[in-house]
Every structure is written in C-alpha cells, then in structure tokens.
N, C-alpha and C positions, 0 to 999 in steps of 0.2 A: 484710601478714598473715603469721602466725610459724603456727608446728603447736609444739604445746604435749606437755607430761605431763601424765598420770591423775592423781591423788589418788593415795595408799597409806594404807588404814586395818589398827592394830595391837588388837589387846585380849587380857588376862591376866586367866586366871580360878583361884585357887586355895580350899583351905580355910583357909590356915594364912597369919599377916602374912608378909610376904617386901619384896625392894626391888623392887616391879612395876615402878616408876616408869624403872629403872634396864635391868628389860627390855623395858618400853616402848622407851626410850633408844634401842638397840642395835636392835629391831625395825625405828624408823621409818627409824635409819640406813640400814639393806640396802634401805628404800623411798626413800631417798630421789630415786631417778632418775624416782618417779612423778610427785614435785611439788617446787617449793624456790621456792615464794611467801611459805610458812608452815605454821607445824607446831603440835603443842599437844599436851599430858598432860594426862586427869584421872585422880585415885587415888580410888578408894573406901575411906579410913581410918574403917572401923567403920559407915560411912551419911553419913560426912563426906566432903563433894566439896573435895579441894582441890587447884588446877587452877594451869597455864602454859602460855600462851600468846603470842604474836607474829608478825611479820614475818620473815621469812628461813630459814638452812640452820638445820637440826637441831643440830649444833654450835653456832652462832655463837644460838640461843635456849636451846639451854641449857648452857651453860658447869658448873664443877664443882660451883661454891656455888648455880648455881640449881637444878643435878638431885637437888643433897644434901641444897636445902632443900624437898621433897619425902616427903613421912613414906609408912612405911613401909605396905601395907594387903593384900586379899586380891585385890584385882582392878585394875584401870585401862583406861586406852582411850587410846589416840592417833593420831593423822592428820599426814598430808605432806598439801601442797594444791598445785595449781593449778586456781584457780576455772576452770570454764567457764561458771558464771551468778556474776552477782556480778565486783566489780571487786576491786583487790590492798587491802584495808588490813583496818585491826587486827579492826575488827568483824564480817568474812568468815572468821578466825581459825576452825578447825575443833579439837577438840569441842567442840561447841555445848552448852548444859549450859540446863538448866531445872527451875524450884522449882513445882512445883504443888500441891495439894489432898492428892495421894495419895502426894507423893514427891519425892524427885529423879530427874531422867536428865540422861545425855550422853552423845551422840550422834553418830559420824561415819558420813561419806557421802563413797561414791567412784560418779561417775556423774551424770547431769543428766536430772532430770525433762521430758519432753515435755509435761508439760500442767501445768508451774510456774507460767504466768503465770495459766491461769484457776483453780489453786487459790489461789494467793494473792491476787485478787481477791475468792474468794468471802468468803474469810478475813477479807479487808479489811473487805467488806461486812457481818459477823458481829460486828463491833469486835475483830480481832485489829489488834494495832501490832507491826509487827517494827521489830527493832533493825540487822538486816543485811540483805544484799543479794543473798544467796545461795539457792538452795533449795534448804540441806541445814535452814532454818530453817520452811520451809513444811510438811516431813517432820514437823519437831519440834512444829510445831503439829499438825498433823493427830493424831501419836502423842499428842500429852498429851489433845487433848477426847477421843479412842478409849476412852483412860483413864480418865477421869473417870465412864464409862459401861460400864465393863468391869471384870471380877474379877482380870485382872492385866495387868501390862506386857503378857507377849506375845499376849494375847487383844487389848490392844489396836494392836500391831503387825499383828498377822493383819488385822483390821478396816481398820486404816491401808490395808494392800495392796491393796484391793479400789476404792481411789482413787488411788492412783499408776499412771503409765503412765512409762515409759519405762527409766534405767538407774539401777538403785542397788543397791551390795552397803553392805549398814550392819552397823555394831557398837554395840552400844547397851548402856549400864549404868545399873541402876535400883540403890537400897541392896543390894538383897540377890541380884541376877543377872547374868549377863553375855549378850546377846542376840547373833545375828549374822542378817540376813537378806541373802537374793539373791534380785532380781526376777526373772519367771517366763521372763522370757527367756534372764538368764545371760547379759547382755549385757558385765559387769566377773566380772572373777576373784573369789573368795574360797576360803580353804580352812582347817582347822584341824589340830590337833596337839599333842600333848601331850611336855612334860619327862620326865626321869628321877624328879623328885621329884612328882609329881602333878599337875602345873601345865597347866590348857588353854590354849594358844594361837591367836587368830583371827588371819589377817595377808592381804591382799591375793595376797601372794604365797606360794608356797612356799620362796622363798630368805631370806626373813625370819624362817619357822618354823625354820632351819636358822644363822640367827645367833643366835638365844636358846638354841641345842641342841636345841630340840624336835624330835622325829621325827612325820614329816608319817601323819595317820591319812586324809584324806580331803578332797574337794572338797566344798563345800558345797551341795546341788543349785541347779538353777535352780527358784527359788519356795520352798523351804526356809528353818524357818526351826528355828535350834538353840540352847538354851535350856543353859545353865550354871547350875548351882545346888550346892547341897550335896545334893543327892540325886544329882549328876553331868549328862553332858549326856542332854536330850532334845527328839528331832525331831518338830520339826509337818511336815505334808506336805500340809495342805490346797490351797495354791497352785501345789504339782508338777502337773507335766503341763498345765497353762492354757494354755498359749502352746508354740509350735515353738520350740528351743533355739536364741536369735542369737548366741551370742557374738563379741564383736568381733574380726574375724580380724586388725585391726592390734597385738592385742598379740603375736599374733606376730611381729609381723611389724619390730616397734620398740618397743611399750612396757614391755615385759617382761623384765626381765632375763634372758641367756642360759641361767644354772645355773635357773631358775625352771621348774616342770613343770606347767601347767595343764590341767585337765581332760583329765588321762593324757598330753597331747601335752608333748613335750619341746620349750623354747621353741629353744634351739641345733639340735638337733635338722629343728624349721621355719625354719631360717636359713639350712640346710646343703643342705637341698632345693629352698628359693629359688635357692638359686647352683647348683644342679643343672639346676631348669629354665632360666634365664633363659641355659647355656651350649648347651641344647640347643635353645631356641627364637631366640635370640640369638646364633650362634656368630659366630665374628672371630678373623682371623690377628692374635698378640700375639706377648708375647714375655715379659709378666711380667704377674698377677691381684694388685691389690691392694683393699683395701678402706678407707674413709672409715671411723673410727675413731670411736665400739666398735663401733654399729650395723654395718656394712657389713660388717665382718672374717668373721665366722662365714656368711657369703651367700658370697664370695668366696672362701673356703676351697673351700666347695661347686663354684662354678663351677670352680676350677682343678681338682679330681678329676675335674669329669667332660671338661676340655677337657681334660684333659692338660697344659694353660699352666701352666707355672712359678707357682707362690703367691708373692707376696712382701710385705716390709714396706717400703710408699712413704712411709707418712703416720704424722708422730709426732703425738699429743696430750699439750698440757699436763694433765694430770689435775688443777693445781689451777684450772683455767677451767672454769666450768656449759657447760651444753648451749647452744649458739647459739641454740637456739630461745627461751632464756627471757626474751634481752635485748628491751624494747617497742619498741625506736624502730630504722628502719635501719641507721641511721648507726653506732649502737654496735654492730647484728649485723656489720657489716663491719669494723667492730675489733678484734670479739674473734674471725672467723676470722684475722687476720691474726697475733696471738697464739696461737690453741688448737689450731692444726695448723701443722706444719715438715714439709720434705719432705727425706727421704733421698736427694741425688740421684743417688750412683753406682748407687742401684735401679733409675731411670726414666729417667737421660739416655741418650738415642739410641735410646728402647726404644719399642717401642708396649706401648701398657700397656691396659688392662681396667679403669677403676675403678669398683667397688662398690659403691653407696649405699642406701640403705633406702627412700628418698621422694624426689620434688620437690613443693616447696610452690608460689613464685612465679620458681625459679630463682638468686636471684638469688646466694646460698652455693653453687650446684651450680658458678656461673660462675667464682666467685671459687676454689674448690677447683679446676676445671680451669687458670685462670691458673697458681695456684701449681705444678703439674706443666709446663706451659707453659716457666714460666721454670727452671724445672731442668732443662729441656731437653730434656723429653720427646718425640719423636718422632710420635706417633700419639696421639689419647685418645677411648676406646672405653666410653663410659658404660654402665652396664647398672644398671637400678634392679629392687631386690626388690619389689615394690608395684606394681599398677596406676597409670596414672596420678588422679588426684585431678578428680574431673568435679562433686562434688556436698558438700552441707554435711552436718555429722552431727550429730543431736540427741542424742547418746547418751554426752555427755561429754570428744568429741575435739575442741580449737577449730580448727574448721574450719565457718563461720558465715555464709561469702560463697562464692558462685563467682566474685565480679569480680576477685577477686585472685589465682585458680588458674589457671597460664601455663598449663594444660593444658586449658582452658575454651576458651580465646582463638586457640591455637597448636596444627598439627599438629606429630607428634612430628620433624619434619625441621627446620620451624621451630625448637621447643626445642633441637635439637641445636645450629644455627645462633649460638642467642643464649645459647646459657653458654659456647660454644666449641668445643664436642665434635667429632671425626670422626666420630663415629654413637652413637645412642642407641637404649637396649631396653628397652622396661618389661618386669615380668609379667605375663603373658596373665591377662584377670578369671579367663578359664574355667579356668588354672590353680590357684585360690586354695584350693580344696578337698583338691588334692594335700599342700597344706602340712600339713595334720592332718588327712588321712585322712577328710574328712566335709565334709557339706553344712551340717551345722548350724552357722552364721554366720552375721553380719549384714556386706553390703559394700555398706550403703549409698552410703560416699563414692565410691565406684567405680563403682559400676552403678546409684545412684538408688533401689533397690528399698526402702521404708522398711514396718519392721515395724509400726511404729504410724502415730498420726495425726501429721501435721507440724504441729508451731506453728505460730503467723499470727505472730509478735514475737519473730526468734530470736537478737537483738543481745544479747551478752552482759553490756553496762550496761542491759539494758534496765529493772531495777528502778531502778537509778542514776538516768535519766533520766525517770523517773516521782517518784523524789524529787527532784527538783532541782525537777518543775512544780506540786508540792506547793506545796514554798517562797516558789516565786514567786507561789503564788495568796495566801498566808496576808501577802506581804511587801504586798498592793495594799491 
C-alpha cells in the first residue's frame, strides 16, 4: 500500500479570446505534486468544447504542438489526477465533459464522494451507463438531470449539493460560465484570483494562482458556490454553514506545496511548527537535523530552531524522479528510492543525526532511507515524523483504504523503530494537530478515526472496476 496525491483542479475565466489553454498549462504545472496519473484541458472556444487528454505528467501530455493545437477562447478548466475511486487509464482522464439537452459541461473534481457507490447505483438503476470508473462522473450525472429541471447550471449545482456527501472542490464550465464549488465541509482546498488583464483564476492551490501571475483574492468558502460570468463573479451561499469546517489537516501536513497558503494558514509556515513540536515533545542528543526531501526539509528546519541542533543538508533528491509514492508495485518503490535520494556523507558520518519525514505508511521507504544514512556512516539515527501515526482509512480523497497494510495498526511505535532501523522514533502528538493552523476545524480521521460523515460499506478503490468486470462476465454466460 503507497499514500498517494490529491487531484489539482485549474480553470480560467475571461471576457476577451486569450491563450487559456496555455494558462491552463502552466497552472496545472505548479499542481502538478497533487496528481501525475493524468491530466487534461478543455477550452471553451465560443460554446465549442475542444479538449486533451491522457495518461501521464503535464509535460509529457502536452508537448508544444499539442498545447498549440489548442485554439484560442474565453475560458477553460483543467485537472492533475490521482484517482482515489476509479483505477489509472484513459477513460478516468479528468475533465470529464458532457453533451446534454441544455448544453455542454466539463467538469473537474478534486476529492472522493463518501456515498459514490450508492449514487451510482441509483444511477444505475434509473438507466444511466457510465463510461468510467471514477466519481468525478457520478457528480457529472447527477449535475446534468439537476439541469435538465433547473433554470441554470448553477441552480442545478446547488441542487446537485444537497446529494453529495463527502470531499469535492469542483470547477465546472458550461458555454457561457465558469463554476467553482467546495463541499460544506471544506474538506480539499480551493481558492480564486484574478490577472493584471481581467482574467479570473480558480486553482486548487494558491501557488498555482501565482504561476499564471494572478494575485490571490480569496478562499473559496466551504459550501460556496462562485459563478463567473460577464456580469463578473457571483456568490451563492446557500450551503455555508451546513456542516462544521473539516479541512484535511494532511494538506498541511504533505499535500501542499510549501509557498501555497490555504485558508489564511501558511503551508511552510505549518511545516516549521511541526518541527517545532516534535523537538519539543521528541527531544534527542544529535549532532546534525536533516530532513527527507522536499516534504521533510521545512519540518526540520523547525525542529533545529527550536533544538538548537545544527540544520543540515544529508539528503540529495533527483528532481527528475516522481514521488516514491506513485510507483504501483514494491519492487519499483525500492528502486526508485535507491535512485531519487543520495546521501551527503561528510554531513552524517560519525554524526547522530535527527531525520525528518512527513509520514510512515507501511515503513518500508522509512527503512530503506535510514539504510542509506547507515551506510554513509551515520552514527545514531533519530527518526522524528511530522504526522501522527496512520491508524485508520480516509474516505475523503487520500488512498489510504486498508488498515492491514498500516505498520502502525499492527506495531508499537518501538517496534517500528526496530524494523526500519532507527535508534528512536517520534511521531506528532494527534493532540498537537490543531497547533499547526491554529484551529480545530479539521478533519483527522486517518489519525484518530473520528469520521465526519457516514462511512462506506465498499471502500476499495476498483470497486467500480470490479463490478464491471462481474457485468462482463454475466453478459459472457
């Protein structure tokens, strides 16, 4: 079992043709750390959807001649993916686009319905056919029949809302709008912003707002829903206030880019007071604080100010290797640690060292990163993780799906020290988690179990996969 990225949804709303497509582009780049399964643009050229999509990084789908062949329009939408419902191939392909009665839309979604599989049942039941395997396409149904019985898009968005349970910040484009909504909880980021030339910006993040140029106007509430148009933007607010505000405290914690400032909180900022606490609830005689690269660095920055331990740099990263978590299969995550981190060792030999990391999933990268300081000759190795330990699964977008694969289910923390190698280990106290942004309003389900909504009864993330496969086989007898 891997721990994965969020989604990253982009969208561009202007009055006047420009090349969206192109700040799409450069949007989903700065997203890219949320997903790199797959990516996709649509453009709105005049009421004309015309879209790309694929498999893989943002670069490697749209190279020069496919971003150029790409026409010019007033608006667009685009998404980074890593499905948490739904499996990797082309037909999961996020934004999802649909021709109905009243229009076009397309539609992306960052975040995972809690109650997917019994809408798309009823769905079933009603004669909808999906074509994919995701439920950013269940949304997409639900929004177009809302449609079909409502005076506009976002009246039947609003309507949509009132049947969704669990995480989704969506950006949504019909001919003539650009939509963006965030469930009532505020469980995923969203925020908008506007260019020097008139241009609204929606992006998952705010560091995304700040590669297209835009300067960041606001977060987008939880339950809010903000409507672009040529009359400018305007807010519904019917679904504020419904729900207690969860936001996921693991985007601070790791999903987030560090320059990114989410609902006021500065993400670096909640990095710097992780390694704050975890020296003061974790202290240990060292000799040098380094951090597991990128995540870890700004956590361990924090613990060396407040230990007074030397900061240093142990651990180099290949920046052109993905994130260790993206790889499916073991055997390749232990190859490409063995490539995407080198160790500097006149930093760590003969030293006790401090090292930094953001999570443990099942250990087994925690082990192989303490090996490689091991054999450079490190002296002592004094783990300290930013993050609670992982007890429980999260329906809210993060794959994290089983407890049977969480070494922290299974193993006291002396144990895990044990079996990655470590001279001692420290997580962050749960009860510390509020410190990091200053507030209760969170959701720490995978830590502490406490779950805002209902829990699925079928939380496997093939689990449409494996309902079409027993299709096939009925219809093959």
């Amino acid at each position: 079992m891997s721990l994965h990225e969020e989604c990253g949804v982009f969208g561009v709303f202007g009055t006047q043709n420009a090349d969206v497509a192109g700040m799409v582009y450069y949007g989903l780049y700065a997203l890219q750390h949320r997903g790199q399964e797959s990516c996709g643009i649509v453009v709105n050229d005049d009421g004309i959807f015309v879209s790309h999509k694929d498999l893989g990084l943002v670069s490697e789908v749209f190279p020069k001649d496919v971003l150029s062949g790409l026409p010019e329009g007033k608006m667009a939408v685009g998404h980074v993916r890593y499905g948490t419902t739904g499996g990797n191939n082309r037909n999961n392909c996020q934004p999802i686009e649909v021709n109905h009665q009243k229009g076009r839309m397309a539609l992306a979604h960052n975040g995972n319905l809690s109650n997917a599989a019994e809408l798309r049942s009823k769905l079933e039941l009603s004669g909808a056919i999906f074509h994919s395997t995701s439920d950013t396409e269940t949304i997409a149904y639900i929004v177009t029949r809302e449609r079909l019985r409502t005076p506009s898009i976002e009246d039947a968005l609003s309507a949509a809302m009132n049947t969704l349970d669990g995480a989704y910040s969506l950006v949504l484009m019909s001919p003539q709008k650009l939509i963006c909504a965030r469930d009532p909880y505020g469980f995923r980021p969203l925020c908008y912003g506007k260019t020097a030339d008139g241009m609204y910006v929606v992006a998952s993040e705010s560091c995304a707002l700040k590669a297209v140029g835009a300067d960041f106007i606001r977060d987008v509430e939880p339950g809010e829903i903000l409507v672009f148009s040529q009359n400018g933007p305007v807010s519904r607010r019917e679904h504020c206030g419904t729900q207690k505000k969860k936001m996921c405290i693991f985007e601070y914690i790791y999903f987030a880019r560090p320059d990114s400032v989410i609902d006021g909180v500065s993400v670096h900022g909640a990095h710097i007071r992780a390694g704050k606490i975890l020296a003061k609830t974790h202290p240990v005689d060292a000799d040098v604080v380094i951090g597991v690269p990128d995540s870890g660095l700004d956590a361990a920055l924090g613990f060396s100010r407040e230990s007074g331990i030397p900061y240093g740099i142990g651990l180099i990263k290949n920046k052109y290797i993905g994130r260790t978590f993206i790889s499916p299969e073991q055997n390749a995550r232990l190859d490409q640690v063995k490539i995407k981190l080198s160790v500097i060792e006149e930093n760590v030999k003969g030293k006790r060292v401090v090292l930094i990391d953001d999570s443990i999933v099942r250990g087994t990268t925690s082990g192989r990163i303490v090996k490689l300081l091991r054999d450079a000759g490190a002296r002592e190795i004094h783990m300290r993780i930013s993050a609670p330990p992982f007890l429980h699964p999260c329906y809210y977008g993060t794959d994290i799906d089983s407890e049977e694969n969480l070494i922290a289910c299974k193993h006291s923390v002396e144990e895990i020290a044990e079996m990655i190698g470590a001279d001692s280990l420290g997580y962050l106290p749960a009860s510390e988690l509020g410190a990091l942004i200053g507030s209760d309003a969170f959701c720490s389900a995978c830590f502490d179990g406490v779950y805002p909504t209902e829990v699925p009864r079928d939380t496997r993330k093939d689990r449409f996969e494996q309902k079409l496969s027993q299709v096939h086989k009925m219809k093959d007898r």
